[in-house]
C-alpha positions, 0 to 999 in steps of 0.5 A: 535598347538591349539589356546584358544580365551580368550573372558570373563570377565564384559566388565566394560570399555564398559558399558553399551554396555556390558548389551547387548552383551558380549564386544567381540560381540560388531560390530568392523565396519561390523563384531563381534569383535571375528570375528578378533581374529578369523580370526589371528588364521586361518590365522596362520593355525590354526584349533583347537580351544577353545573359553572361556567366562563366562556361560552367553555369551557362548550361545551367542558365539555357536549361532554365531561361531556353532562347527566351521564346517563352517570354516573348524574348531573344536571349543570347549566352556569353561566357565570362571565362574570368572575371574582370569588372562588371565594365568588361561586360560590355566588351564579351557582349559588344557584337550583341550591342551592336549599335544599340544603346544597352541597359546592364543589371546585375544578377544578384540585384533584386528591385521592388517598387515604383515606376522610377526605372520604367521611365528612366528606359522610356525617357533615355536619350544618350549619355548614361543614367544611374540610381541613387539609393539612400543606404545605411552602409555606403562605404560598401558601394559606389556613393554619388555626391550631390550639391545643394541644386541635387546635381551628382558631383562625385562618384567613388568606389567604396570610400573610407569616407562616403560624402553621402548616403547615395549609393549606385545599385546594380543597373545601369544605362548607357548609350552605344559610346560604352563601348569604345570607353571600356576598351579605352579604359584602364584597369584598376589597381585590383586589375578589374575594369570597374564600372565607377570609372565609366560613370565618372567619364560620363559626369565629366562630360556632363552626360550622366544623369542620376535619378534618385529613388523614391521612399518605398522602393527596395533594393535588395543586394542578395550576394551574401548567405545573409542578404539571400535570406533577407530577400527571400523573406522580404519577398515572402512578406510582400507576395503573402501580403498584397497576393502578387508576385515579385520576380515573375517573368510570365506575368510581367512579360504578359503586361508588356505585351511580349506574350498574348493572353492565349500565351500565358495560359498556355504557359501555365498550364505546362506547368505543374501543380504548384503554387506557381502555376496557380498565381499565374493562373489567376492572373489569366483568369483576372485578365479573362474577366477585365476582358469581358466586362470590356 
């Protein structure tokens, strides 16, 4: 499976943060919020993957990410010259899909929380999985509708009148038929190609499943001045708390097995002086002392 991290558009919500950087460059605490999609999609055992913004924040993203080498990772850019729906992702990027089937997150998406995504990578076979994530806002999202037996029978696009709490989060899994129904697809009234069109083709034929998130998982939208500090203060509480790291790429690259230990510590120590480079170096250290006693 390939993964497309979509991180384009104005940022117009977040102006004028967005006259610096690219909203997905913003600092989510102590890290690029890219850092957090990033990290979901190694942690889901992904290793091919396509980075698309607009011409003007590319540069910005190679010099932060470089060919993904470090990561133990293929990382291919594509421009996003004006944006037309998250669906149109999959037509910048589909020579890099090629015949593979593709997972796409958004980069203001931040997740935090269970295994609920690893075994949706894991246990994918066609068709099209989505999430549902109970909200108290749902008329700002996609909203899923469920019958009485917990089976998606709707999806709409930011009702007036959502028919539940569920709403779509920014990831989404799909087999290599994406690409021939986005091209087949029409735009909406406001001219984009809209991802809730795709899925609700895909229910149509009886081929998207919809996995419910548990209770504890955080799904963490930071594409407002708002939700960027509360996600930053969220991951703050977290990583002060229980002393790990949300969002770090090294380490979740690391425990997948993109990078040897030896890597890892050669990666930290290029890094340096700074709290980052000590969690990282703790990591080794923890792994070095599992190995031994082994």
């Amino acid at each position: 499976m390939k993964g497309i991290i979509l991180a384009g558009g104005a940022g117009s919500r977040l102006y004028p943060l967005t006259l610096v950087a690219s909203k997905q460059l913003q600092p989510v605490y102590d890290k690029p919020m890219v850092y957090y999609p990033l990290t979901t999609l190694i942690e889901g055992g992904i290793r091919e993957l396509c980075l698309i913004s607009t011409p003007h924040d590319l540069p910005r993203f190679r010099q932060l990410l470089g060919d993904g080498s470090r990561f133990g990772l293929t990382i291919d850019y594509r421009e996003q010259a004006k944006p037309a729906g998250i669906a149109q992702a999959f037509l910048i990027a589909e020579s890099f899909i090629g015949n593979d089937n593709v997972a796409l997150i958004l980069g203001d998406n931040i997740f935090y929380g269970g295994d609920g995504f690893n075994k949706a990578f894991a246990e994918f076979n066609g068709g099209a999985t989505i999430f549902g994530y109970h909200v108290n806002d749902p008329e700002r999202y996609g909203v899923v509708e469920f019958n009485a037996a917990s089976q998606a029978i709707s999806i709409e696009e930011k009702p007036k009148s959502p028919k539940s709490n569920y709403a779509v989060p920014g990831l989404y899994i799909f087999d290599n038929e994406v690409v021939a129904l986005t091209k087949a697809q029409q735009p909406s009234a406001r001219g984009e190609l809209e991802i809730t069109d795709l899925n609700v083709s895909y229910l149509r034929w009886g081929k998207l499943r919809v996995q419910r998130l548990a209770r504890g998982f955080a799904w963490l939208d930071a594409g407002t001045s708002s939700s960027l500090h509360e996600a930053s203060a969220y991951v703050q509480t977290i990583e002060k708390r229980a002393g790990v790291k949300i969002g770090c790429p090294e380490e979740a690259a690391f425990r997948a097995g993109f990078l040897s230990l030896a890597q890892l510590s050669d990666l930290a120590d290029q890094m340096p002086n700074c709290e980052y480079r000590a969690y990282l170096c703790d990591v080794v250290a923890e792994a070095k002392r599992l190995t031994i006693q082994k």
